[in-house]
C-alpha positions in Angstrom: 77.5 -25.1 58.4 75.5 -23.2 60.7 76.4 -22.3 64.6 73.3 -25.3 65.7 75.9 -28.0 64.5 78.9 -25.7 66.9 76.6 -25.9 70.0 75.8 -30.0 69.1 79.5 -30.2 68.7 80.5 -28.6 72.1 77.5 -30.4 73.5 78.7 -33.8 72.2 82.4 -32.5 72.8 83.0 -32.9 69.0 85.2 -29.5 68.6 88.0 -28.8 66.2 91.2 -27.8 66.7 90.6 -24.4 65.2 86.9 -22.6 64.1 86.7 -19.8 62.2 83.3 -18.1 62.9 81.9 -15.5 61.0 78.9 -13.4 61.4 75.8 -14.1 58.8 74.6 -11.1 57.2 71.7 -10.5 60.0 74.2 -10.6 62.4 77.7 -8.5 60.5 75.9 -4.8 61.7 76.4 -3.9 58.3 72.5 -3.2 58.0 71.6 -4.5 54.9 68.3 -4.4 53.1 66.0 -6.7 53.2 66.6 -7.9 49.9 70.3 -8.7 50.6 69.8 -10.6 54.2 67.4 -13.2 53.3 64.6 -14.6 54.9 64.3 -14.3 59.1 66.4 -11.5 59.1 65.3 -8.4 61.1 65.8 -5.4 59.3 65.4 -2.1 61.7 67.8 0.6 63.3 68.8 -1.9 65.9 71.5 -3.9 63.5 74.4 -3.4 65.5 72.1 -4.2 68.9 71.5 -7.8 67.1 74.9 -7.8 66.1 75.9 -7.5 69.9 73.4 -10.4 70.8 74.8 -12.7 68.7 78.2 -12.0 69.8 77.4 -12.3 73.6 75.3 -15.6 72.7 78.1 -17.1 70.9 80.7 -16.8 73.6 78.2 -17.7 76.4 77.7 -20.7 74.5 81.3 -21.7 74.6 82.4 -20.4 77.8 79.4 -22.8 79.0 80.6 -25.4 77.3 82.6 -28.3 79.3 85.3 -28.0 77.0 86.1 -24.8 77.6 86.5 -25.6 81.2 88.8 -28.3 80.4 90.9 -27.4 77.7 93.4 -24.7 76.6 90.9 -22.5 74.5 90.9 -19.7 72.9 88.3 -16.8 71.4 89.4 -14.2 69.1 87.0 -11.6 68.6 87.8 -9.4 65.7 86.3 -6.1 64.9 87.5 -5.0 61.5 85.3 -2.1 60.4 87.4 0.8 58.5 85.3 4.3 59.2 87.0 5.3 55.7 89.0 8.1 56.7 92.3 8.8 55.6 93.6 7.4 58.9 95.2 4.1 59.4 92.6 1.6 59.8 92.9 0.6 63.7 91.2 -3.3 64.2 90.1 -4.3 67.8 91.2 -7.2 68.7 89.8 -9.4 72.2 91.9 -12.4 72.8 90.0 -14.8 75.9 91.3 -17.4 76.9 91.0 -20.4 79.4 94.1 -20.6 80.8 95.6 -17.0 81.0 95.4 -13.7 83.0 92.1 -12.1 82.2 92.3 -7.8 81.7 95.3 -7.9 79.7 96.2 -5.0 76.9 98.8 -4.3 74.3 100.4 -1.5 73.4 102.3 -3.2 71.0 101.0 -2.5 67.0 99.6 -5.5 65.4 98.4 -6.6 61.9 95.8 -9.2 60.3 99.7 -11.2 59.4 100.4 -11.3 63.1 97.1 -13.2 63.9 97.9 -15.7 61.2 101.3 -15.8 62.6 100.3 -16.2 66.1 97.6 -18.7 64.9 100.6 -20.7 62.7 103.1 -20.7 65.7 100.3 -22.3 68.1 99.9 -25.1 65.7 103.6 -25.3 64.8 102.8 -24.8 61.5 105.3 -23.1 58.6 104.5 -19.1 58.1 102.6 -18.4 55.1 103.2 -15.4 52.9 103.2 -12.4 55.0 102.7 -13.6 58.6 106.8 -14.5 57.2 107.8 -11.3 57.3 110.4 -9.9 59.6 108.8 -7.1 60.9 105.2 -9.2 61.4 105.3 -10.3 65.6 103.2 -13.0 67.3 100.6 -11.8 69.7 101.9 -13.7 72.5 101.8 -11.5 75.4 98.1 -11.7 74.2 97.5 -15.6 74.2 99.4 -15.6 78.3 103.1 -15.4 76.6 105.5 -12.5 77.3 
């Protein structure tokens, strides 16, 4: 499904509970040739600049949206890109919401199992492999929790 039936839906007010959103390969800033993109992609040295725009387009677009004003929403933005060094690979993470303190950071160490965790204790839902773990925390003071 592409991102024109996400901007009828928060037009129409249609939204799920839960949207997972990923970048199309024009937009990952991956820079792909043009035979791996497909057609009306722009292939140059600007990849991560379109990658940008389609980021700041998306959220504009539900930030604008009238239910975003009148629900408790949330967008996480995650940048997972490993630079393939023998460090441990560090994943920004931008949790906005509708209803919280804006300008919030953590110092507190996170993995992709405490997303899932964080995302499965919103919904009230059972844990699910390792987001069970004992060591695996909810983002909370992210999502306006202490």
């Amino acid at each position: 499904m592409g991102l024109n039936q996400l901007y009828d839906d928060l037009a129409s007010g249609n939204v799920p509970n839960l949207a997972f959103i990923a970048p199309n390969q024009c937009h990952d800033m991956h820079g792909r040739f043009s035979t791996e993109v497909g057609p009306g992609c722009s292939i140059d040295a600007n990849n991560i600049a379109q990658g940008d725009a389609a980021v700041k387009a998306l959220i504009t677009g539900i930030k604008s949206s009238k239910m975003w004003k009148e629900g408790n929403n949330v967008i996480v933005t995650v940048w997972d890109e490993n630079d393939y060094s023998s460090l441990p690979n560090q994943v920004l993470t931008i949790v906005d919401t509708s209803y919280a303190p804006t300008g919030i950071s953590s110092n507190k160490a996170y993995n992709h199992f405490s997303l899932l965790k964080t995302l499965e204790a919103g919904f009230g839902l059972h844990y699910l492999n390792h987001a069970a773990d004992k060591g695996v925390k909810t983002m909370s003071d992210l999502f306006g929790g202490n």
